[in-house]
C-alpha positions as CSV (number, residue, x, y, z in Angstrom):
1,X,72.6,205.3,-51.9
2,X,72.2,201.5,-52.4
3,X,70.0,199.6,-49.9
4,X,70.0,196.1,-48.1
5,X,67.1,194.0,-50.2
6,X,66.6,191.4,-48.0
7,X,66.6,189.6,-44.8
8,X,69.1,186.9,-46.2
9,X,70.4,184.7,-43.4
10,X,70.6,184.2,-39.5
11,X,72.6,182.7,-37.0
12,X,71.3,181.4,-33.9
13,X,73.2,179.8,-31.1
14,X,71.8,176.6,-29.4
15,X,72.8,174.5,-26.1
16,X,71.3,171.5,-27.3
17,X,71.5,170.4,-31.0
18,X,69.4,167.6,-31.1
19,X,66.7,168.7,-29.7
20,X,67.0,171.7,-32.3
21,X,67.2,169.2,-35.3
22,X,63.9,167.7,-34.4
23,X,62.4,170.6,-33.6
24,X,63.6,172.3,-36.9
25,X,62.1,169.4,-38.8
26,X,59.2,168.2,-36.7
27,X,57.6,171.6,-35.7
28,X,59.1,174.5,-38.1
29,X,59.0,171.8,-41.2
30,X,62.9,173.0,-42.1
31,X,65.4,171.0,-44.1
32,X,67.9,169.6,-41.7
33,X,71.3,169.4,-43.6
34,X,74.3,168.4,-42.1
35,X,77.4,169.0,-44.1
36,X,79.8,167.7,-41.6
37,X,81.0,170.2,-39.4
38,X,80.8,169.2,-35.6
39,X,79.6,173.1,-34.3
40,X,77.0,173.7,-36.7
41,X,74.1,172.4,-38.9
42,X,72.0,174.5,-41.4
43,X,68.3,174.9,-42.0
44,X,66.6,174.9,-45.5
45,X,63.5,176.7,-46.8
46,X,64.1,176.9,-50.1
47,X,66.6,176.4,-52.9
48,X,69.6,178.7,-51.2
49,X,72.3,176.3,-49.3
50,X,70.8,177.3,-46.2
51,X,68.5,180.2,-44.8
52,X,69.4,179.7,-41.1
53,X,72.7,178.2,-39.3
54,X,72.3,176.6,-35.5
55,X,75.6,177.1,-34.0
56,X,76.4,175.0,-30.6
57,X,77.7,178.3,-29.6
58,X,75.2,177.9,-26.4
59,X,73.9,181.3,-26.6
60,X,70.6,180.1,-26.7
61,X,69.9,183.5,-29.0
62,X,70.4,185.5,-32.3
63,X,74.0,184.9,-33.1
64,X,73.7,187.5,-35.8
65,X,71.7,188.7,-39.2
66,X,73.0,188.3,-42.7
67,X,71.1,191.5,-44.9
68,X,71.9,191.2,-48.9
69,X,72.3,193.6,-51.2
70,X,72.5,192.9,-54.8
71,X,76.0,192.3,-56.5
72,X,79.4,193.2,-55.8
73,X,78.9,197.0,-57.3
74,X,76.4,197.7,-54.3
75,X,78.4,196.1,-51.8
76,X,81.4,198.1,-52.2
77,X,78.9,200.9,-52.0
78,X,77.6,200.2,-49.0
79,X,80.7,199.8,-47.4
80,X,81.3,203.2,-48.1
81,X,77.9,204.2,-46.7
82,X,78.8,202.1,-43.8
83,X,82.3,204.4,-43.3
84,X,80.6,207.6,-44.1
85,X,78.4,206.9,-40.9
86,X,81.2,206.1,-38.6
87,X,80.4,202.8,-39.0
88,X,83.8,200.0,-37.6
89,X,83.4,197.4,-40.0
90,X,85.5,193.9,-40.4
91,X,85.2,192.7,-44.0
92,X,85.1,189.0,-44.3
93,X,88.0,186.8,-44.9
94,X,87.1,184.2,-47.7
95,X,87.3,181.3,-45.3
96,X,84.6,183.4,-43.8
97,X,82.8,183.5,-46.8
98,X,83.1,180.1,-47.4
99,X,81.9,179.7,-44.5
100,X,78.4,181.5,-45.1
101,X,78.3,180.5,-48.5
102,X,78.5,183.7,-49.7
103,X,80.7,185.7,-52.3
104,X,81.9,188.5,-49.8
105,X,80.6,189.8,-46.4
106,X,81.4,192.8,-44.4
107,X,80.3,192.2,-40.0
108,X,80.1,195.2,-37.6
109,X,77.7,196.0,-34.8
110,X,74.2,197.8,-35.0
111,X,73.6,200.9,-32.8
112,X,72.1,197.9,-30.4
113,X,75.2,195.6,-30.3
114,X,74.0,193.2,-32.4
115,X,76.3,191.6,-34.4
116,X,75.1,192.3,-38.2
117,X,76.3,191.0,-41.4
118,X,76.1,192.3,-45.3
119,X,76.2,190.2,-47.6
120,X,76.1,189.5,-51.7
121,X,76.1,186.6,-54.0
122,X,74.4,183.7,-51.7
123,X,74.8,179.9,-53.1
124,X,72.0,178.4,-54.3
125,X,71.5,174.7,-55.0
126,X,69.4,174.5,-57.9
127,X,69.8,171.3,-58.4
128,X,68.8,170.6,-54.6
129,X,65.0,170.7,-54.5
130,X,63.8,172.3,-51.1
131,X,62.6,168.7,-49.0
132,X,61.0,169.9,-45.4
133,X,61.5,167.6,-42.5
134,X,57.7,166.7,-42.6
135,X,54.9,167.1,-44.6
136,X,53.7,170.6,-46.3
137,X,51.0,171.5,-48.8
138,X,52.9,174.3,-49.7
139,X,56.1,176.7,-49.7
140,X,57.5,178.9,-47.5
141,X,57.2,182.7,-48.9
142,X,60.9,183.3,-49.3
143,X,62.3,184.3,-52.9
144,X,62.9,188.4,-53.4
145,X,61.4,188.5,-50.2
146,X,64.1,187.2,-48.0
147,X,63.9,184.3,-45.2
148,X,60.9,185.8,-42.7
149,X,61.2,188.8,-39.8
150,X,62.6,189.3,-36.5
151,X,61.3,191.3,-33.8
152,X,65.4,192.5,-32.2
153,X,66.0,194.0,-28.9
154,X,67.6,198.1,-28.9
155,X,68.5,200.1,-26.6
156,X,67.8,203.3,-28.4
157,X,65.6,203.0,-31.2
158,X,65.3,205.6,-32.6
159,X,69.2,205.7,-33.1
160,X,68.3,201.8,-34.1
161,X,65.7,203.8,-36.9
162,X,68.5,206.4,-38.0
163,X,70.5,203.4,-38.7
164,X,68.3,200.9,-40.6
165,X,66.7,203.8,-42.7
166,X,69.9,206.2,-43.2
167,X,72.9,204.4,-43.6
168,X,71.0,200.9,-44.9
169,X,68.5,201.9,-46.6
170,X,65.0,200.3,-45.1
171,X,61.8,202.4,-44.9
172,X,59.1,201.9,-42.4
173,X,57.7,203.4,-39.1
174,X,55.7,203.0,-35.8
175,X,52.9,200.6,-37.0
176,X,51.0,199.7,-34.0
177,X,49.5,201.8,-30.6
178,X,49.0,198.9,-28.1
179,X,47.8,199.7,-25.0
180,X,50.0,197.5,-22.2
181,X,47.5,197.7,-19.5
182,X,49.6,195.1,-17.1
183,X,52.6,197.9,-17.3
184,X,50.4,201.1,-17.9
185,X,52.2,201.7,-21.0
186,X,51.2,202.5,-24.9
187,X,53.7,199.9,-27.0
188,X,54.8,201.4,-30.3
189,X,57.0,198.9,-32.0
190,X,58.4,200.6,-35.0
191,X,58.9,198.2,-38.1
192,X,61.1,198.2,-41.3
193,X,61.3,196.6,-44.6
194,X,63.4,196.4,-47.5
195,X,61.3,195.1,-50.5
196,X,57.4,193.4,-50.8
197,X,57.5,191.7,-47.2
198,X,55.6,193.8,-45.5
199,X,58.5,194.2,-42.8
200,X,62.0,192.2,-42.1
201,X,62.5,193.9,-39.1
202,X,60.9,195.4,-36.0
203,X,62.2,196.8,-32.7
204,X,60.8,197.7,-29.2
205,X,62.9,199.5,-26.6
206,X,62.0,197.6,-23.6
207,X,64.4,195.6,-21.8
208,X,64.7,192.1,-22.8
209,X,67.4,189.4,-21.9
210,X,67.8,188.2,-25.5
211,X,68.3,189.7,-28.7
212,X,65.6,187.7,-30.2
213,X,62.2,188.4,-29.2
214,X,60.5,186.0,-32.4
215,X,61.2,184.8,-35.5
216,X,58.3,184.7,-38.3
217,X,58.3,182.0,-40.9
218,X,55.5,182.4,-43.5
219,X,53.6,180.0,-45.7
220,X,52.0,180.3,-48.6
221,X,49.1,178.0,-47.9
222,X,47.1,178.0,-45.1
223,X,46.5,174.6,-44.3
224,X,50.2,174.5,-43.1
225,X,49.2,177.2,-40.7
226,X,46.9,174.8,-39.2
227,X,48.5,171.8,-39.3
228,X,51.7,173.8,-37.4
229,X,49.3,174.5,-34.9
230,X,47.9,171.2,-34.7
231,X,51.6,169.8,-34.0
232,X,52.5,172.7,-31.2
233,X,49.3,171.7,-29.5
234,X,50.0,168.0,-29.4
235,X,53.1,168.3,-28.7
236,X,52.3,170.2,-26.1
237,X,54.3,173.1,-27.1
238,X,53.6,176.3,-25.0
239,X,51.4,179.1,-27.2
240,X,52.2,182.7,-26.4
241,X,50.0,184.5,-28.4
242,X,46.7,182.1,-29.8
243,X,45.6,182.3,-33.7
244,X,44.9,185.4,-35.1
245,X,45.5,188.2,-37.7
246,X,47.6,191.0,-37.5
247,X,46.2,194.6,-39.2
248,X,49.9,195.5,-40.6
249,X,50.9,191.8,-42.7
250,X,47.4,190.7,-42.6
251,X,49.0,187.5,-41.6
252,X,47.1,185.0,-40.0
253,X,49.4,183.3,-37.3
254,X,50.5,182.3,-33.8
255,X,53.1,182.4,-31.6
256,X,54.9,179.6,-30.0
257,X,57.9,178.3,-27.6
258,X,61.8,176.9,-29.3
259,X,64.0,175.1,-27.2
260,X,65.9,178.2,-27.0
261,X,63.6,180.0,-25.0
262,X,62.2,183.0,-27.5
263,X,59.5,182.9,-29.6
264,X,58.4,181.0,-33.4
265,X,55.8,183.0,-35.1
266,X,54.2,180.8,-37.7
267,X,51.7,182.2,-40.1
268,X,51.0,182.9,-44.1
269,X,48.5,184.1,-46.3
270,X,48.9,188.3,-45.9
271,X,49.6,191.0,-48.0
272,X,52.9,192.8,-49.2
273,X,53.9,196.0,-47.9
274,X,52.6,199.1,-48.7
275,X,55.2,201.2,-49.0
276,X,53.1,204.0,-47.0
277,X,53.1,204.9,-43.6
278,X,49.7,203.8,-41.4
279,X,49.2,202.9,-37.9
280,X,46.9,200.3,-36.3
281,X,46.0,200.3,-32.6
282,X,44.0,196.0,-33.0
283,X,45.0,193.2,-34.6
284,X,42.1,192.1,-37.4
285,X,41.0,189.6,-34.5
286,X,41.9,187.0,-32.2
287,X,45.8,186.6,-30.8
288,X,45.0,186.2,-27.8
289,X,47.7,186.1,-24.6
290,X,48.2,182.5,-23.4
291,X,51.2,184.1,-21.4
292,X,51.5,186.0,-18.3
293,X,52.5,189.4,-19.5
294,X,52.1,191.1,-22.6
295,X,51.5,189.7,-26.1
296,X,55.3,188.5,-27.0
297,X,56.3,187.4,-23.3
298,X,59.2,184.9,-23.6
299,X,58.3,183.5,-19.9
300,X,57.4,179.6,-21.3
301,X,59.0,176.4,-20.0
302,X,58.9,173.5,-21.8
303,X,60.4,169.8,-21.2
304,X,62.2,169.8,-24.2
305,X,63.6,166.5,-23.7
306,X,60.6,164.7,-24.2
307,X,60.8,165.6,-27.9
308,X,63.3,163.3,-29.0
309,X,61.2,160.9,-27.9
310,X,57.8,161.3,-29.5
């Protein structure tokens, strides 16, 4: 059995691309690179072409997710793994490749209709030295490590778990015993990674109107943590969740509003996974709600327009 090593790529859809260029650059820190194409631009954190592409698709959401695996030998293995699970598969066309910059791709659905993507042989730009749209003392943590996490929605996740674990290879678990006192409910997110991160990926089953609950970009110096912060907070950015710590990454972070209406967690400076089960019912401290609702609510309205001009 071969396994996915990486979170590799995403694909979000946007109804306004502007504003997402300044946000990706102003607030996130991203390289904006256009190459051209009227649909689409492409977000840098490092020295692969891109890590993220913003379609004007309008979706407003997660497009889909690009997982790696390591060279041609393991991809043709996991498409077997892929059929052996009853898995309908479409492997990619080579415009299609060209079009992720990748050297082949297979797309299907996961158990939760998302649309998913595997992937192998990414192009990097060596000669292309990462430049983020504003200041940074440091890097984002990407490398073996892939681009960041998501939090997804599922309908069934434990099927979701069967999926990730048995057919592409993650590990992980229920991490976390919140209690939701607003819904009476114990929350036990479940969380999976694929190589030092201490997770890629982590589901809840509760009905959400998105596919994307957040995506988590990490640092590797904290000072960019705080400057982030400082920028969400004068640009009057809504918070969701304040400043804090998580127990599972040790992450020190905080969770804000994108143009597209779910969530930008923004943090660095935590540990790598460790590979053994454990559950946690706090955060370390602080993360406060700023949100009606529960922790990642996504209800946050924001005049986004305003951006373009500050």
């Amino acid at each position: 059995m071969v396994s996915v090593t990486e979170l590799g790529y995403i694909g979000i859809g946007v109804s306004n691309m502007d504003t997402w260029r300044e946000y990706a650059g102003k607030v996130m820190g991203l390289e904006v690179v256009d190459d051209g194409e009227a649909d689409r631009f492409y977000l840098r954190m490092d020295y692969q072409h891109h890590r993220i592409t913003v379609h004007n698709s309008g979706s407003d959401d997660l497009d889909y997710t690009g997982w790696r695996v390591a060279g041609p030998e393991e991809f043709e293995q996991m498409l077997r793994q892929l059929s052996a699970a009853g898995v309908k598969f479409q492997r990619g066309s080579e415009a299609e490749c060209k079009e992720r910059h990748v050297l082949d791709l297979v797309k299907f659905l996961d158990p939760g209709d998302n649309p998913t993507e595997i992937y192998h042989g990414p192009r990097v730009d060596y000669h292309k030295p990462f430049h983020p749209g504003r200041g940074m003392h440091g890097r984002f943590m990407t490398a073996q490590e892939g681009l960041g996490h998501l939090i997804m929605r599922q309908t069934d996740v434990m099927k979701a778990y069967r999926f990730y674990t048995d057919v592409l290879g993650m590990r992980g678990s229920i991490e976390y015993h919140l209690a939701v006192p607003q819904i009476g409910i114990t929350a036990k997110p479940v969380f999976l990674h694929c190589n030092d991160r201490d997770h890629s990926l982590a589901f809840l089953g509760a009905p959400a109107a998105k596919r994307i609950n957040h995506l988590m970009l990490a640092v590797d110096n904290i000072d960019d943590v705080g400057m982030t912060h400082d920028i969400v907070r004068d640009l009057k950015i809504p918070v969701s969740v304040a400043l804090g710590k998580h127990a599972n990454d040790q992450m020190f972070t905080f969770y804000s509003a994108t143009p597209s209406d779910w969530l930008l967690e923004y943090g660095g400076v935590g540990r790598t996974a460790s590979h053994q089960s454990e559950y946690y019912e706090y955060d370390m401290w602080g993360h406060d709600n700023e949100t009606q609702g529960y922790g990642l609510d996504l209800r946050l309205r924001y005049d986004w327009s305003g951006l373009l001009k500050k």
